[in-house]
VOPA-384774 format. One record per residue: residue in three letters; chain; x, y, z of N, C-alpha, C, O in turn. Coordinates in Angstrom, 2 decimals, always signed. Example, Ala and Ser with C-alpha at 12.3 -4.5 7.8 and 13.67 -1.06 7.14 Angstrom:
# residues 2
<ALA; A; <+13.19; -5.69; +7.80>; <+12.30; -4.50; +7.80>; <+13.20; -3.30; +7.80>; <+14.24; -3.32; +8.46>>
<SER; A; <+12.85; -2.25; +7.08>; <+13.67; -1.06; +7.14>; <+12.90; +0.03; +7.87>; <+13.41; +1.14; +8.04>>
***
This chain:
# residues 77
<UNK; A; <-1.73; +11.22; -5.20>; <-1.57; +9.90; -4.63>; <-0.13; +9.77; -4.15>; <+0.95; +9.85; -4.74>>
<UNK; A; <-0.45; +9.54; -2.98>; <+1.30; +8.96; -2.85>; <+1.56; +7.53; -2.51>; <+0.87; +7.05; -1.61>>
<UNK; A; <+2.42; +6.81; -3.08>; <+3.19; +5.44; -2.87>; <+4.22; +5.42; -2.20>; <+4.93; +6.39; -1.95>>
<UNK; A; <+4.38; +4.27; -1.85>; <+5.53; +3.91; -1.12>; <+5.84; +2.35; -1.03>; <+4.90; +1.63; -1.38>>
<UNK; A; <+6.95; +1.76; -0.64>; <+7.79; +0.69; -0.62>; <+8.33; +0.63; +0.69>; <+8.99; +1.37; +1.41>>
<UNK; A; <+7.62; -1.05; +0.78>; <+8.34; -1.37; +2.45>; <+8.46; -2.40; +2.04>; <+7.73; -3.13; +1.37>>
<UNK; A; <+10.17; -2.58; +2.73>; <+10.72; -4.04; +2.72>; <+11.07; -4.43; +3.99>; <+11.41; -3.81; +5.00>>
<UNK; A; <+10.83; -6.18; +3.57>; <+11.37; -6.55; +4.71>; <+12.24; -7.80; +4.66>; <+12.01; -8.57; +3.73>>
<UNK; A; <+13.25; -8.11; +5.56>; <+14.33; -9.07; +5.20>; <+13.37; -10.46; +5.06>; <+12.33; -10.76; +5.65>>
<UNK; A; <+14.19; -11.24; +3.99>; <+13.22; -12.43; +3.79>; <+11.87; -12.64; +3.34>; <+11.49; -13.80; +3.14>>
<UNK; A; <+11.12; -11.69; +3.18>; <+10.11; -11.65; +2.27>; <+9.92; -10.45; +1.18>; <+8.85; -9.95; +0.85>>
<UNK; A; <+11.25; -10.09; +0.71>; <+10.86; -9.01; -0.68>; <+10.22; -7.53; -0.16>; <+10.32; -7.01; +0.96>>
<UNK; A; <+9.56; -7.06; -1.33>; <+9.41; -6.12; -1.12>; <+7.29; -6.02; -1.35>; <+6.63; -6.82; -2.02>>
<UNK; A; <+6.75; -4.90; -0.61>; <+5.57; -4.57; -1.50>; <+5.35; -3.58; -1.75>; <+5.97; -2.86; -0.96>>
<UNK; A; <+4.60; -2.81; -2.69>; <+4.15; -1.81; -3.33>; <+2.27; -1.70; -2.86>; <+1.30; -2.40; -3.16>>
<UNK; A; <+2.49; -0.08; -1.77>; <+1.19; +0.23; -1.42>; <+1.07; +2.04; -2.18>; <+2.03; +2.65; -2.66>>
<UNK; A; <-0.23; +2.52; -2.09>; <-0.76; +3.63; -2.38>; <-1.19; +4.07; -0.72>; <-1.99; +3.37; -0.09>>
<UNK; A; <-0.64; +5.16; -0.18>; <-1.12; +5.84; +1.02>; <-2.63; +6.51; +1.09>; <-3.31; +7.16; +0.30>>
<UNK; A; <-2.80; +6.04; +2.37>; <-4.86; +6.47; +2.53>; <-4.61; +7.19; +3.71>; <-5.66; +7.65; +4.16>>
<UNK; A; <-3.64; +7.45; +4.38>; <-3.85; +7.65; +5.56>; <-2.86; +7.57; +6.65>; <-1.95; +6.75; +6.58>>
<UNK; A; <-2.96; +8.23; +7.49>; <-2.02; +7.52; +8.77>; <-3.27; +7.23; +10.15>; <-4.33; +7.82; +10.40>>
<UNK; A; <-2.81; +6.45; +10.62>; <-3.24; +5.65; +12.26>; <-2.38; +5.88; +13.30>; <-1.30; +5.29; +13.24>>
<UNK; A; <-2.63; +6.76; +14.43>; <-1.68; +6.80; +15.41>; <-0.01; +7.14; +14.82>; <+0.61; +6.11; +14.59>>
<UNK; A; <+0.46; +7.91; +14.66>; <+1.71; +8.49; +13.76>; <+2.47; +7.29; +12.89>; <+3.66; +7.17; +12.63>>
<UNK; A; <+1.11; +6.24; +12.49>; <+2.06; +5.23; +11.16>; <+1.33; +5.74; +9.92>; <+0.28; +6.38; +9.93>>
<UNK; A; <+1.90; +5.42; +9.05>; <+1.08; +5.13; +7.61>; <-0.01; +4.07; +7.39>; <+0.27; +2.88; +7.58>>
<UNK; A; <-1.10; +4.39; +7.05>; <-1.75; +3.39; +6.28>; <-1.74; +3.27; +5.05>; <-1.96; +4.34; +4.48>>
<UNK; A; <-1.56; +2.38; +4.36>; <-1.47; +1.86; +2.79>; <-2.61; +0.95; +2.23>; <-3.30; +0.29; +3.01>>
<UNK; A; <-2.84; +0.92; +0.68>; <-3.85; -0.43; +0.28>; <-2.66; -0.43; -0.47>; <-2.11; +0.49; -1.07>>
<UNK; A; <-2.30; -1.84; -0.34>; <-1.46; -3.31; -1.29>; <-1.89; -3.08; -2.37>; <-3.11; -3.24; -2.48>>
<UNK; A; <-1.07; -2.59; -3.70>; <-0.98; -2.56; -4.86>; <-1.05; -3.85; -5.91>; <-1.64; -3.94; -6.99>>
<UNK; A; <-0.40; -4.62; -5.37>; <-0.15; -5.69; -5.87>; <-1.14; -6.76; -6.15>; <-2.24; -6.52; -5.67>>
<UNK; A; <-1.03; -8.05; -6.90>; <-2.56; -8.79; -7.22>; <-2.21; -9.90; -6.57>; <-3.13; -10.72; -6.61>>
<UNK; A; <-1.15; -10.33; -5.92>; <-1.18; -11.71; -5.10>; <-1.52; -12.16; -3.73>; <-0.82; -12.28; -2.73>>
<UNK; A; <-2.81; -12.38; -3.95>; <-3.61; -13.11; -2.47>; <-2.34; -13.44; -1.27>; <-2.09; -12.92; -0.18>>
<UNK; A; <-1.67; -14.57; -2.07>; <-0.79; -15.02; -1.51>; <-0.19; -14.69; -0.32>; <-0.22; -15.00; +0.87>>
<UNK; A; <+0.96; -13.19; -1.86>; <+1.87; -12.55; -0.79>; <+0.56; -11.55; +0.74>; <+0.99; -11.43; +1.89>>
<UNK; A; <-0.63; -11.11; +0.40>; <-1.29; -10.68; +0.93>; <-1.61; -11.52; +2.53>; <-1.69; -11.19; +3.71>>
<UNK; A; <-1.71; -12.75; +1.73>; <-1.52; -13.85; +3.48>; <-0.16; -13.03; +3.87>; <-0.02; -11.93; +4.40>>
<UNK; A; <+0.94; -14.12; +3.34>; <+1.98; -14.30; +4.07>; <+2.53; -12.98; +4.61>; <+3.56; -13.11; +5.27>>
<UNK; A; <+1.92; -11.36; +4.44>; <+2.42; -10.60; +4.96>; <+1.58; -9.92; +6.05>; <+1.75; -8.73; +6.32>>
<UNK; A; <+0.66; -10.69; +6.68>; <-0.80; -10.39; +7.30>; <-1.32; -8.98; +7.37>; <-1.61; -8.29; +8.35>>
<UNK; A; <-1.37; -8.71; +5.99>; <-2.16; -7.80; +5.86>; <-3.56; -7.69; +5.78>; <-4.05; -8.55; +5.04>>
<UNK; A; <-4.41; -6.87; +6.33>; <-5.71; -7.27; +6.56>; <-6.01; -6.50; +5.35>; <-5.45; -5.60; +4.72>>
<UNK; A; <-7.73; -7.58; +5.24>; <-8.33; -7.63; +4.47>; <-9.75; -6.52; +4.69>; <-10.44; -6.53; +5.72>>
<UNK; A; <-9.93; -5.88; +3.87>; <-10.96; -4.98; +4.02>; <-11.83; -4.93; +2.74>; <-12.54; -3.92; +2.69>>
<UNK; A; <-11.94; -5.73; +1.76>; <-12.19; -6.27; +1.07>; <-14.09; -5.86; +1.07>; <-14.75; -5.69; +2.10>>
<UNK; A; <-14.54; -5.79; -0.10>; <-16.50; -5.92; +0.08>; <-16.96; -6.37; -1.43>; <-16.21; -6.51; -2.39>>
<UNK; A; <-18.05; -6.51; -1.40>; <-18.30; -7.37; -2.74>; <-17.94; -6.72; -3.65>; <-17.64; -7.55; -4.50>>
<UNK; A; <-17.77; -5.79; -4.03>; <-17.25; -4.82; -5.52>; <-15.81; -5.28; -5.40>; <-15.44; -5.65; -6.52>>
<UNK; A; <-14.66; -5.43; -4.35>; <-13.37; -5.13; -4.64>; <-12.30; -5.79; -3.84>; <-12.50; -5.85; -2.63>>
<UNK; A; <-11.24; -6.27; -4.29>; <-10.24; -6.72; -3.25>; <-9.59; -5.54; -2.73>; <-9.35; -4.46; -3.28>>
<UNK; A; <-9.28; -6.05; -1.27>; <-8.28; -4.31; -0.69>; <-7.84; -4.83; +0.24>; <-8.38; -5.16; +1.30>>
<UNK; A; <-6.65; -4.96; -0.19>; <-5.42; -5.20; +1.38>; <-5.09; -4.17; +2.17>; <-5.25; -3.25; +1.37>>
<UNK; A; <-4.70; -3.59; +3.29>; <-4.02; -2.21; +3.84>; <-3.20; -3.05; +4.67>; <-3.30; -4.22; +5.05>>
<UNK; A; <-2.34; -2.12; +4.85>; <-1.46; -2.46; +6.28>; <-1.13; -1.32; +6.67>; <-1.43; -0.41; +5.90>>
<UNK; A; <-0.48; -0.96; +7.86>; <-0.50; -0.11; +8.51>; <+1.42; +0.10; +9.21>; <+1.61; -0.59; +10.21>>
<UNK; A; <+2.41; +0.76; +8.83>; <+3.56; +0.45; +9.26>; <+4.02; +1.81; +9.76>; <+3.53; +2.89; +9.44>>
<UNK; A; <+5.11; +1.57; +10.68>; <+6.05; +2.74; +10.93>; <+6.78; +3.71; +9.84>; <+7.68; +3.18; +9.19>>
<UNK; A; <+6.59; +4.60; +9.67>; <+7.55; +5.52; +9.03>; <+8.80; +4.77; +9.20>; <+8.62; +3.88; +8.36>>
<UNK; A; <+9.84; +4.55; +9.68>; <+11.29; +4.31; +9.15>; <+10.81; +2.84; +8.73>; <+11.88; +2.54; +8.20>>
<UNK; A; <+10.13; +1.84; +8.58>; <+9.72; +1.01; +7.67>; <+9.41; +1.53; +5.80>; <+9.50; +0.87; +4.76>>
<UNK; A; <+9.09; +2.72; +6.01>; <+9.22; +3.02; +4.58>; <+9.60; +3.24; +3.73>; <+8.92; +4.20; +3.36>>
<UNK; A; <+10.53; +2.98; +2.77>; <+11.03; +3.16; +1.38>; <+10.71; +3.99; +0.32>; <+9.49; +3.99; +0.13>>
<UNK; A; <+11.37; +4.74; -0.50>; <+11.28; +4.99; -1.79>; <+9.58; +5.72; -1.58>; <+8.68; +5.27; -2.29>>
<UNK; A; <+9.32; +6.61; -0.78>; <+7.95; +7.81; -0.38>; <+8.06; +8.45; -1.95>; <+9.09; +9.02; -2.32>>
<UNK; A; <+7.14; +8.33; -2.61>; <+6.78; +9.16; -3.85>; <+5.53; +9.96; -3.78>; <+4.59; +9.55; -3.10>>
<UNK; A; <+5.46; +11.13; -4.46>; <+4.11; +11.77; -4.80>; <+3.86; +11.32; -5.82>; <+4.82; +11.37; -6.58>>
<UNK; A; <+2.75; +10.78; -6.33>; <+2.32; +11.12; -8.07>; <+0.66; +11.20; -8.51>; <-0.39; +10.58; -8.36>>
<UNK; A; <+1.29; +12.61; -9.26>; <-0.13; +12.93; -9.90>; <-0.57; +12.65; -10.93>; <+0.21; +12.14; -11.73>>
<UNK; A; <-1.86; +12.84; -11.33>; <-2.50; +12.23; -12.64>; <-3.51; +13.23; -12.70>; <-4.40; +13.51; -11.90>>
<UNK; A; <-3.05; +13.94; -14.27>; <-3.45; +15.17; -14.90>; <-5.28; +14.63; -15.10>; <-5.54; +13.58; -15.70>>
<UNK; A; <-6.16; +15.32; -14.63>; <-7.31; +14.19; -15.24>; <-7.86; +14.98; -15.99>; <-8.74; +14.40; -16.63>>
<UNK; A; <-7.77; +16.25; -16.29>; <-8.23; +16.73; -17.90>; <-6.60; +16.28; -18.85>; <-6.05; +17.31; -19.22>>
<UNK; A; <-6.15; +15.52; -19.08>; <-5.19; +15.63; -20.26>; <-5.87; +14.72; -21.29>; <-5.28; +14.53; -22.36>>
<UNK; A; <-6.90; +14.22; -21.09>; <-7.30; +13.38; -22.59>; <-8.81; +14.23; -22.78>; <-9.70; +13.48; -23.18>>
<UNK; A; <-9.23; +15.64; -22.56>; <-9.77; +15.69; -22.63>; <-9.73; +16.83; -24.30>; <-10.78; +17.19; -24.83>>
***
């Protein structure tokens, strides 16, 4: 999985998980649980009856703090 952090002046920061890129941007789903900030940053909604899911879609030099991280999925086994 990789994450990443895009800020922007005057509205903070958000925290997405990468799905993808569109035309040489990133696509992301919004990590975060506030509807809210989800308006006020018009991120669309892709949302279906099982699940909430924000994405947005931004430029590479919009992005921040690019991480990989993995998750061992035999370690509790």
């Amino acid at each position: 999985m990789i994450s990443y952090e895009v800020g922007s002046p005057g509205k903070g920061k958000a925290f997405f998980d990468a799905v993808g890129t569109v035309d040489g941007r990133i696509k992301g789903v919004y990590t975060g649980g506030s509807r809210g900030f989800a308006d006020n940053w018009y991120l669309t909604d892709e949302s279906d009856r099982s699940q909430t899911r924000y994405t947005a879609t931004v430029d590479l030099d919009g992005v921040t703090d690019l991480e990989q991280h993995r998750t061992d999925l035999l370690a509790n086994q």
